[in-house]
C-alpha positions in Angstrom: -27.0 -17.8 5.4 -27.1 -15.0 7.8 -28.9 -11.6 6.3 -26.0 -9.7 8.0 -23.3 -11.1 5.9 -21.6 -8.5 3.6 -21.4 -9.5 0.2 -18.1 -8.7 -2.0 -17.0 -9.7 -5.3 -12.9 -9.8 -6.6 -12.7 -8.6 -9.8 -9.5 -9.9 -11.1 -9.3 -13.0 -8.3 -7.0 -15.4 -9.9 -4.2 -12.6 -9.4 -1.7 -12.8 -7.0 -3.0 -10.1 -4.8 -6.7 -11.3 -5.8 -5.8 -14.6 -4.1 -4.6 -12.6 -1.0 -7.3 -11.0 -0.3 -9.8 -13.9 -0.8 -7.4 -15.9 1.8 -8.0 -13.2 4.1 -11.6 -12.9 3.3 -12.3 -16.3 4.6 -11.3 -15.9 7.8 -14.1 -13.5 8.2 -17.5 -14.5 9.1 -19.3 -11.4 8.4 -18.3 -11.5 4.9 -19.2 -14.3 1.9 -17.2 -13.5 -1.3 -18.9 -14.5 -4.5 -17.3 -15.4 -7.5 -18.2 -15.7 -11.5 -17.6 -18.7 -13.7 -14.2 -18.5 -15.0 -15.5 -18.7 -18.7 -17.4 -15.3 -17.6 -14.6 -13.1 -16.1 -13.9 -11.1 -18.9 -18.0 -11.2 -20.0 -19.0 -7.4 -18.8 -22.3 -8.4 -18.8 -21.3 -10.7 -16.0 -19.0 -8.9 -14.3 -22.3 -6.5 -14.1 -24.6 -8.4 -12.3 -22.4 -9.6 -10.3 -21.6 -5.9 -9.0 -25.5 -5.2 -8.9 -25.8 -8.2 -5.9 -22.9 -7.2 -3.7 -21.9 -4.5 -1.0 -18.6 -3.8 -2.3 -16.1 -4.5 -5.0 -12.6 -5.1 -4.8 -10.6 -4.3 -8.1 -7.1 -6.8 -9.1 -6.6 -5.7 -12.6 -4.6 -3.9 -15.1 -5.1 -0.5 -15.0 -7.0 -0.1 -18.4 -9.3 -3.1 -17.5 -10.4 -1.3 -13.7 -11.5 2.1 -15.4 -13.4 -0.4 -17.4 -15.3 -1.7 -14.4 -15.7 1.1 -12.7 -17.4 2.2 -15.6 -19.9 -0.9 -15.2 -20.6 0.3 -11.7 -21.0 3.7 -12.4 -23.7 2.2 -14.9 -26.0 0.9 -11.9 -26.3 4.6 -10.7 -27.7 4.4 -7.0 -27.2 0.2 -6.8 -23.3 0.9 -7.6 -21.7 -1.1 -5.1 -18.6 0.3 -2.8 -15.3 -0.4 -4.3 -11.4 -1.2 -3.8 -9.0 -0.6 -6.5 -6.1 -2.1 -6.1 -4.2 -1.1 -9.1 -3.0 1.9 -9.6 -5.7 3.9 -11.8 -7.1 5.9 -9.4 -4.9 6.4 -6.9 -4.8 10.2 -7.6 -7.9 10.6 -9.5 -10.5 13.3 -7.9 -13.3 11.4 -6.1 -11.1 8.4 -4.7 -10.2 8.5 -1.2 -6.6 7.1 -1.0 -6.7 4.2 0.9 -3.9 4.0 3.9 -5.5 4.7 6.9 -2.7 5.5 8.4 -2.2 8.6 6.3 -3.7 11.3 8.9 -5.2 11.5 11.7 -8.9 11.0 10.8 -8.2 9.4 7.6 -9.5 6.3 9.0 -12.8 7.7 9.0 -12.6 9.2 5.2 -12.1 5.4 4.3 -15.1 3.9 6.3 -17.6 6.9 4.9 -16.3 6.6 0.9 -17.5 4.7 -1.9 -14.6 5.0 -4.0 -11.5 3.9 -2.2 -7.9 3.0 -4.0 -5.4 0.6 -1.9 -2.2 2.1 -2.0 1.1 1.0 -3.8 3.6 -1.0 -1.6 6.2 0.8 -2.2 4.5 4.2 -1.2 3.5 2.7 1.8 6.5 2.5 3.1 7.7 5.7 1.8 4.3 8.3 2.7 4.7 6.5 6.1 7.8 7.8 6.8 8.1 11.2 5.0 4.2 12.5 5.6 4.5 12.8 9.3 7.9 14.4 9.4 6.8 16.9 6.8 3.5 17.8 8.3 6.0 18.7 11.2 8.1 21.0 9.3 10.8 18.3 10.0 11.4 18.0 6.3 10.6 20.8 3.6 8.1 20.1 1.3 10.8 21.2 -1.7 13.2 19.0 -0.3 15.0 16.7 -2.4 14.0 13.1 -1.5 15.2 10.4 -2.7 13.7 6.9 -1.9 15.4 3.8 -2.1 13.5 0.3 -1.7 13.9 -3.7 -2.4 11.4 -6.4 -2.7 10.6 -9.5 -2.6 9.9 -10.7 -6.3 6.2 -11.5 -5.6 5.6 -8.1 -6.0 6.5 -8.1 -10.1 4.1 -9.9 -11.6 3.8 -13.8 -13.4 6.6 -13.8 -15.6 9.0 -12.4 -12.6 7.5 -14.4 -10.2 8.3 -17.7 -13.0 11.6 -16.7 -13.3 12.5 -16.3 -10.0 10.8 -19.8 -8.7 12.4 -21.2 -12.0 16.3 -20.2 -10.8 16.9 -18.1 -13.9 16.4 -14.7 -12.5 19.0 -12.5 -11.1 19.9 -12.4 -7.5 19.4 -8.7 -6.9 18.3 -6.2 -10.3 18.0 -2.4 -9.8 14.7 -1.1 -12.4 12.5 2.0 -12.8 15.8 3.7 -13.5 13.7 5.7 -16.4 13.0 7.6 -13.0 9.1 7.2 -14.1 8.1 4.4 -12.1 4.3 4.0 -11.6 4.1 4.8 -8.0 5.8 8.0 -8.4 2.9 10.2 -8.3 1.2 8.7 -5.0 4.6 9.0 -3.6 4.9 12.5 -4.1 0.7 13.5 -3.6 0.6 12.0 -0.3 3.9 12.4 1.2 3.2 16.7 0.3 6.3 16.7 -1.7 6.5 20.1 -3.6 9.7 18.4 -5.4 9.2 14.9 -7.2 11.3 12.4 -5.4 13.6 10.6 -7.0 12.8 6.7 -6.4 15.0 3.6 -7.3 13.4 0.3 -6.5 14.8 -3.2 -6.3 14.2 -6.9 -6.6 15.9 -9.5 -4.6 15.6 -13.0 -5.5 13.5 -13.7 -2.1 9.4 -14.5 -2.5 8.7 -11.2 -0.2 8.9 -8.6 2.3 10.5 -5.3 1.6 12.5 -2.2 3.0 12.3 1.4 2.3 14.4 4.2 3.1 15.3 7.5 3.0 18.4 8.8 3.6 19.0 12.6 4.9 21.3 14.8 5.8 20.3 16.5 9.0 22.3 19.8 8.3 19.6 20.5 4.9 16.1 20.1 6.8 14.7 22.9 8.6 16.2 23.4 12.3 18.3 20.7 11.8 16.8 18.4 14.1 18.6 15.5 15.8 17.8 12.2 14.9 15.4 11.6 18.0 13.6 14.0 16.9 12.6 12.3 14.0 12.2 9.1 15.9 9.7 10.8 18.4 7.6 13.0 15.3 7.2 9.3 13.8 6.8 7.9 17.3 3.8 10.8 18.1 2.3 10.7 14.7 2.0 6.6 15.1 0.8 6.3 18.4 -1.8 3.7 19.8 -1.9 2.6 15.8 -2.9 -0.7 15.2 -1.0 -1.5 12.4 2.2 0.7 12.1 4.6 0.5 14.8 7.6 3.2 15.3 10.2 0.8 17.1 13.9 1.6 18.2 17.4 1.0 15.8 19.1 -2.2 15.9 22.1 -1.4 17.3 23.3 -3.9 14.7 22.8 -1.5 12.1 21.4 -4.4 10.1 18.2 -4.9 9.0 16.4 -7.9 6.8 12.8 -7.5 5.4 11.1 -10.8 5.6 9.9 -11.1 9.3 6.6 -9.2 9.1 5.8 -11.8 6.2 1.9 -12.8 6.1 1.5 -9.7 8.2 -0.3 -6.4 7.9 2.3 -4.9 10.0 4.6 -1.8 9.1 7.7 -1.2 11.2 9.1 2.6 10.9 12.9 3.2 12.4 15.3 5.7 12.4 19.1 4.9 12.1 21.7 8.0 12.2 24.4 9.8 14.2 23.9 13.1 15.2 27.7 13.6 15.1 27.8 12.5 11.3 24.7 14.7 11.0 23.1 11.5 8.6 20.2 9.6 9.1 18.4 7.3 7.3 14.7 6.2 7.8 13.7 2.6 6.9 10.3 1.1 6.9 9.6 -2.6 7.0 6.4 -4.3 5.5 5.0 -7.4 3.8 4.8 -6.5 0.3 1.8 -8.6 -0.1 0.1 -7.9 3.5 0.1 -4.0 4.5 1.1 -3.5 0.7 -1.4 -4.9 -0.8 -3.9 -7.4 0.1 -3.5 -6.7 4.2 -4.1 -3.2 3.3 -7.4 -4.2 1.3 -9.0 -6.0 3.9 -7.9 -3.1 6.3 -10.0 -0.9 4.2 -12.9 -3.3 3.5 -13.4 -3.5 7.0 -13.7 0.3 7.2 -16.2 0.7 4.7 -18.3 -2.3 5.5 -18.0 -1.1 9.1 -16.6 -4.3 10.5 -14.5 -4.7 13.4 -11.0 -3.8 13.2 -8.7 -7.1 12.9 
């Protein structure tokens, strides 16, 4: 075995995103991903070690159960290994750099020098990518009031969803989070700058996955009421010569499906709207499972391991 591989264990691997990111893992050579028994996954003991012999960490678990291993590592003091979180425990917590490289320019670099790094939520993926650049313009008010409207693919909610779906007794479309306190809520608002919390409603369509977010606005409310190509080109500026994130003209169809970057890290960013209606609505396009979750991982493994970009 080569002495420049980079070692990682995946806390939490049996997971759908777990499994993800080990798929993706092993098309990379400069990496070997090493696993414990599965009578031992839930032994901290074990789960300890393991973390003492790797480079980095990656975290698929409940909430409750990664503050419980990042606790472990914190326990090996200078030996701690790097770590990915991807659930949603410390996605605003002080410390963690907030993993979507994307964010800002030089936020790239943040990832590939920090220790602590939490992968962000799907859902906010879409939605940061579209507000944060037009906000850091002054294109949109901090204060505005946002609302964000998304669907996904049902891979995104967990075993029993996932059952039910696969099984034919789930619903065709389902509208949740209408308690208006969904979990990615406060990413959402911390990284997009919103002064104002956002309303979000979130969907589930009875297709394995791929989703859409949008953001409708009415042009007359944001500051200088800009046309819709200026949104398109502060999205288009903010994106360019990115790797991952692509800011691509409106189908003139005005339709738009959200499968086709499927098994993809790919996020598509466009701008639909008439400047004579004074409406537009921005829509982002990802794999819910690639650039919203595992994709994004590996995106951000490679930046702290220092490995070539993919």
């Amino acid at each position: 075995m080569s002495q420049n591989l980079k070692s990682i264990f995946i806390d939490g691997e049996a997971g759908t995103t777990g499994l993800g990111i080990r798929d993706r893992l092993a098309a990379l050579p400069e990496v070997v991903v090493k696993s414990i028994a599965p009578e031992k996954r839930k032994d901290p003991v074990a789960r300890k070690d393991m973390m003492a012999g790797v480079d980095l960490v990656v975290l698929c678990l409940p909430d409750d159960a990664a503050r419980e291993s990042v606790a472990l590592a914190d326990e090996l003091g200078s030996a701690s290994p790097k770590i990915v979180d991807a659930a949603t425990a410390h996605r605003v917590a002080p410390g963690w750099v907030y993993g979507f490289a994307e964010l800002a320019p030089g936020h790239a670099d943040k990832i590939a020098n920090a220790n602590r790094v939490s992968n962000p939520g799907c859902y906010p993926t879409g939605g940061i990518a579209l507000l944060r650049p037009l906000i850091d313009a002054g294109l949109i008010a901090q204060d505005h009031p946002v609302t964000v409207n998304a669907v996904s693919g049902y891979s995104g909610g967990g075993k029993s969803m996932i059952e039910a779906h696969e099984a034919g007794s789930a619903p065709a479309f389902e509208l949740y989070g209408l308690g208006l306190k969904h979990k990615h809520l406060p990413e959402l608002q911390v990284y997009s700058r919103l002064e104002r919390r956002p309303i979000f409603v979130p969907s589930v369509g009875n297709f394995r996955q791929g989703m859409l977010v949008s953001v409708p606005l009415h042009l007359d409310t944001l500051p200088g009421k800009p046309k819709v190509a200026d949104l398109h080109a502060a999205l288009a500026e903010r994106y360019a010569g990115s790797t991952y994130v692509k800011v691509l003209p409106a189908d003139a169809s005005g339709k738009l499906e959200p499968e086709s970057l499927n098994d993809t890290n790919q996020l598509e960013l466009r701008v639909f709207g008439s400047d004579d209606l004074g409406q537009a609505v921005l829509v982002a396009k990802l794999d819910n499972l690639g650039k919203g979750a595992s994709g994004a991982a590996v995106q951000n493994i490679r930046l702290m391991l220092g490995l070539a970009e993919g």
